[in-house]
Structure formats: structure tokens, C-alpha cells
N, C-alpha and C positions, 0 to 999 in steps of 0.2 A: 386422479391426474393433477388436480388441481394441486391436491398435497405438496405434490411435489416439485409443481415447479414454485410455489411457495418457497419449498426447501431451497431448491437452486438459486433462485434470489437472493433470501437470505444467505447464505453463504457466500454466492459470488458476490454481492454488491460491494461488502468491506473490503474481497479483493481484488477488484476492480477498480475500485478509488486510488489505492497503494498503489497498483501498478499503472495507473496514470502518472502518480508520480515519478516512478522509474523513466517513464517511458520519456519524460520532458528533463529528468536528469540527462539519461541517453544521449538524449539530441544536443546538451551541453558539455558532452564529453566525458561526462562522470557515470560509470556504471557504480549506480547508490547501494551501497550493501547495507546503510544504516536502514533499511524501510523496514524492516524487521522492529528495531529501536523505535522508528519513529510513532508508527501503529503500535506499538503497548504505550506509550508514553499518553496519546492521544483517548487509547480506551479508559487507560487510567483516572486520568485528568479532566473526562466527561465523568462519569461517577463519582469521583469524589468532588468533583463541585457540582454535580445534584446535590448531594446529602448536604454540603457546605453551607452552599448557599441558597439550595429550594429553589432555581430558577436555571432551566436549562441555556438558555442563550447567555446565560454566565457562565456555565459548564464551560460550553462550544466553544466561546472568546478564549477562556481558560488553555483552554485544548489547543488551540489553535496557534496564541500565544509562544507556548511550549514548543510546541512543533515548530515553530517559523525559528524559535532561542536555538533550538538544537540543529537546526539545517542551519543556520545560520554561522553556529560553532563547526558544524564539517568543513563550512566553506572557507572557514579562517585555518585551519588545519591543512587546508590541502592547498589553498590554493599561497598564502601568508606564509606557513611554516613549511609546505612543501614536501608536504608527508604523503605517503603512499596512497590514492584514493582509496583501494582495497582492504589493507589494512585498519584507514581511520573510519572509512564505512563500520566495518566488524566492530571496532573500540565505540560506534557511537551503537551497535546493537546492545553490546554489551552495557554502556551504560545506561541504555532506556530500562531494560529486564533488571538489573542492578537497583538503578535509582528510584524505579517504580515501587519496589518493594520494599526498599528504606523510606520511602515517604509513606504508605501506608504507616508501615508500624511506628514511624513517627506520629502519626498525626493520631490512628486510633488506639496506638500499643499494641498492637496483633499484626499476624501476616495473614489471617484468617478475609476470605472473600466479603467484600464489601458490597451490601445489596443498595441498590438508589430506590428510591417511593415513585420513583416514573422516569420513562425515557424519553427516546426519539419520536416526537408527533406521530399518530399511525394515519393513513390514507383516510379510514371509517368506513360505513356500514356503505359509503355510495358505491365502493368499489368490490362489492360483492365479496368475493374467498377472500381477493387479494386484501382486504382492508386492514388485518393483521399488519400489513407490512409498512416501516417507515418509508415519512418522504423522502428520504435521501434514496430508495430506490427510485421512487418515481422518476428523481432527480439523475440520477446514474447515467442512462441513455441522453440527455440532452450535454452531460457533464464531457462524456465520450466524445461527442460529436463538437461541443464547444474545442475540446483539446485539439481533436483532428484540424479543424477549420485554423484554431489559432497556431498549429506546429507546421500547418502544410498548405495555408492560402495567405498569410501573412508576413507582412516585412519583417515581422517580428522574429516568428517561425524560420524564414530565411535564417536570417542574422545568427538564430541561436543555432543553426545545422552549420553553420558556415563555422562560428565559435569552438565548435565540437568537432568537426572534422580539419579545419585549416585556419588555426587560428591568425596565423599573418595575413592570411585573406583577408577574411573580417575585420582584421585591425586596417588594413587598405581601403575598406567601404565606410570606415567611421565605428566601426564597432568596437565595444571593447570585451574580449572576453571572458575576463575575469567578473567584469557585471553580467555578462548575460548568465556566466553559472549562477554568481549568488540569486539572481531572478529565477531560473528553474531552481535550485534549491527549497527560494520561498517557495513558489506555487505549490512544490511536492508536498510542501511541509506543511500546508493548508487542508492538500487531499491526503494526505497522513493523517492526520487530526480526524478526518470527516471520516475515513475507514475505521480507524480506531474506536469511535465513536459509533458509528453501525454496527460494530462486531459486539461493545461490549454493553449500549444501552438501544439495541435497534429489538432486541426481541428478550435480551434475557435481563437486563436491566442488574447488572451483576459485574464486578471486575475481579476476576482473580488472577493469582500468579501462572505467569509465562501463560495467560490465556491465547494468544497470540500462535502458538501451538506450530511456528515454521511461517505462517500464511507472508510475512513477510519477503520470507525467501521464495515460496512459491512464487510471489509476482514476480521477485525481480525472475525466477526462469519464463514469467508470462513475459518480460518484456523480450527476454531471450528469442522464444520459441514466436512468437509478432512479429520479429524483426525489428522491434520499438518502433512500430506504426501504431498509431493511437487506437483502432479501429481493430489492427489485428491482434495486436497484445490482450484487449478487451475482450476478444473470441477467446483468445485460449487461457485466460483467466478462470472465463465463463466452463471452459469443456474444464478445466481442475475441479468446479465447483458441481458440475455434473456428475465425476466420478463421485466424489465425495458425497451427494446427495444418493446416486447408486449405491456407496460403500454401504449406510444409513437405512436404506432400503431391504439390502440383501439381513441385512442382521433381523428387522421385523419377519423376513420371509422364513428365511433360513434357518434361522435359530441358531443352535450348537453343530448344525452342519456342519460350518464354515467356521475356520478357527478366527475368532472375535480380531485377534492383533491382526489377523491379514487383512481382514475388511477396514479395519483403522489404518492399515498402512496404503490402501489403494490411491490417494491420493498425492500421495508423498511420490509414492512407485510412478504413478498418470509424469509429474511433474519432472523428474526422472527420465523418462521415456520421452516428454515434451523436449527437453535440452538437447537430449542425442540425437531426435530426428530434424529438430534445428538445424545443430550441427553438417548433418549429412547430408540435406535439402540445400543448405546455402555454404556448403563448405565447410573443413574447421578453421584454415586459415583465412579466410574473408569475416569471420563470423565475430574475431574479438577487434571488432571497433570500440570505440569510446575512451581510446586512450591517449585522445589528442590533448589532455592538457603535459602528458607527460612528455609531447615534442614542443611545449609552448617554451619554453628554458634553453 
């Protein structure tokens, strides 16, 4: 039993960071289709500055750096030149899984997976089964609850819901909107770094190409299927990483029973099924908010 919620951990923690950052896009108006991009860029960019430079909180900086450059470019893109948020999301996945891949073979001459000499801090032996796992899980659950408190008890929180749903409102209380996105932006682009970073040095100390494997998109449907409430989105991040840790299960059990690409595809399918009963539980036409920068013009 322990195994596996072990496994569930690990799996959901990197997408539960990502989709924090969705979720605090959301609340600023921008449904982020870069989170995709932004988490390989982050996995990347902890790896290769282990091996770089042999000290992970240079890695992390590294990482985080990047992520904040690259959220930072959506927000000049969308909000500066006025581009589609949907479309320039996708152009910034696309460049993370692109550029990630030219910077390896730049830097080592291969496209061949890069292994790091050590990752993310583990818990240790105090913490029994769980010690295996990095502290960014430990950290995960107060991360959740820090987001909820600051998107839903705070002036701050106000301000960036108000930005995201009515923007002339908030420009009427002193706010301005266009900085409240670049501020969710940054944040996202901090817990981009920190998921990417889980995924790709929290247990397997390893970056390779398109590692990232969707998990991106999954969140943004966890922010979907949440409602982009910080708390809820965090559950069904968690229930994707459940199927997935099932999918991983039934193959140990099962064997050739069960055709291998179904139990690989069970998560994908969970994520799927998460979006439609979204949909159906809260409406379809209630359901696409976050497209108030597109009435801010």
C-alpha cells in the first residue's frame, strides 16, 4: 500500500505544482496553454545545471530564471502585441519541447537523455517508506493551501479575480490589469520550474526528450475540471495521478492481459472524461471564462 501511494506522489506532486500555476493564470484571465512548455523547460534546465554546475540551488535558480523569461514573453505577446492567448500559449509549448532539445544537443552534441549525479533533497530515513521522496512533496500540500489563502482571502486574490473577470472594474479600484497577469504569469512560472524540476530530478534524476509526456495539458484540464479553485484543481490533478499510478499497477498485476498502450493511455482517457463532466456539472456555456483580457480592447 505504501508503494503506491509512494507512486501517487510522485506522480501527482510535478502535476500539481503546474496546475497551480494554471490555476492563478485563470484567475488572471489567461487560460495558460504554455504549461506544457513551461514544465519541460524547467525539467530541463534543473538537469543540466546539476551536471553544469554540481549544485542544485543553481540548477533551481536556473530553472526558475527560465520559467519566469518565458512567462514573462507570453505576457508581452498577449498582452503588448495582442495575440491570441490560446494560440501564443501553444507557440510557447512549442517552444519549450523545441528549444529544450536544441539546447541539449547544443551544449552536449547529442539529443540522447541526460543523467544528473543527484537530484531533489529526499525527506530520509525519519520518514519511514515515504523518505524516498523529495521535499517538494512535503512542500506541495502547504504550497496548495499558501495559493488558496493568497487567490481567495486576499486583497491581492480579489484584485487578480476582479482583473480576470472585469477588467474596468479593477482598473476603477486602482488596479491595473495588465500587471496583475504579468504577476500570475511570474508566480506560474516559478511553480513551472518547481514541477519540472520534481518530474525530471525528484526521483529519476534524468531529462529526456518530450519527458513531459502531455502532464502539461493534463493540468491545464485539472484547472478545468477544479474550476480553477486552488484546492479543487489540486484534487483532480491528484485523481489523474491516481489513475496513472492504477494504469502502472494493473501492468505489474495483469501482465499481457491487458493491452500495454490501454493502460498507458488510462490517464490521458481519466483527463478526457475530467473536462466533459466539467463541462456537464457546470455547464458548457458558463464553463469558458478566462477570456476577459480579450474584452479589455
Amino acid at each position: 500500500m505504501n508503494d503506491v501511494i509512494v507512486a501517487i506522489l510522485r506522480s501527482g506532486t510535478p502535476l500539481i505544482y503546474v496546475t497551480m500555476a494554471g490555476v492563478v493564470a485563470q484567475r488572471a484571465g489567461i487560460w495558460n496553454l504554455g504549461l506544457e512548455g513551461l514544465m519541460i523547460i524547467g525539467a530541463c534546465a534543473t538537469i543540466v545545471g546539476i551536471v553544469l554546475t554540481g549544485s542544485f540551488a543553481l540548477a533551481m535558480l536556473i530553472a526558475i530564471v527560465l520559467c519566469v523569461l518565458a512567462s514573462v514573453l507570453l505576457w508581452f505577446v498577449i498582452e503588448k502585441l495582442r495575440a491570441n492567448p490560446i494560440i501564443a500559449g501553444l507557440g510557447l509549448t512549442g517552444l519549450g519541447l523545441g528549444g529544450t532539445s536544441l539546447a541539449v544537443q547544443a551544449i552536449f552534441g547529442s539529443q540522447a537523455a541526460v543523467t544528473a549525479p543527484f537530484g531533489v533533497p529526499r525527506l530520509g530515513p525519519a520518514f519511514g517508506p515515504f523518505g524516498v521522496l523529495s521535499v517538494f512533496v512535503l512542500a506541495m500540500p502547504l504550497v496548495v493551501f499558501a495559493m488558496w489563502v493568497l487567490l481567495r482571502r486576499t486583497r491581492f486574490g480579489l484584485r487578480l479575480a476582479a482583473s480576470g473577470e472585469h477588467p474596468f472594474a479593477a482598473r476603477s479600484v486602482g488596479a491595473n490589469p495588465s500587471r496583475m497577469r504579468l504577476l500570475a504569469l511570474i508566480i506560474g512560472g516559478v511553480l513551472c520550474a518547481i514541477g519540472g524540476a520534481e518530474l525530471a530530478a525528484g526521483s529519476l534524476q534524468i531529462y529526456a526528450q518530450n519527458m513531459t509526456a502531455g502532464r502539461g495539458f493534463m493540468a491545464f484540464a485539472a484547472v478545468i475540471f477544479g474550476a480553477a479553485h486552488p484546492i479543487g484543481s489540486a484534487f483532480a490533478a491528484l485523481f489523474f495521478s491516481v489513475v496513472a499510478a492504477v494504469g502502472i499497477r494493473a501492468q505489474l498485476l495483469f501482465g499481457d492481459a491487458v493491452p500495454h498502450d490501454l493502460l498507458l493511455a488510462l490517464p490521458y482517457m481519466a483527463t478526457v472524461f475530467g473536462v466533459w463532466l466539467s463541462g456537464k456539472l457546470r455547464g458548457g456555456h458558463k464553463a469558458a471564462t478566462g477570456f476577459a483580457e480579450l474584452r479589455d480592447y
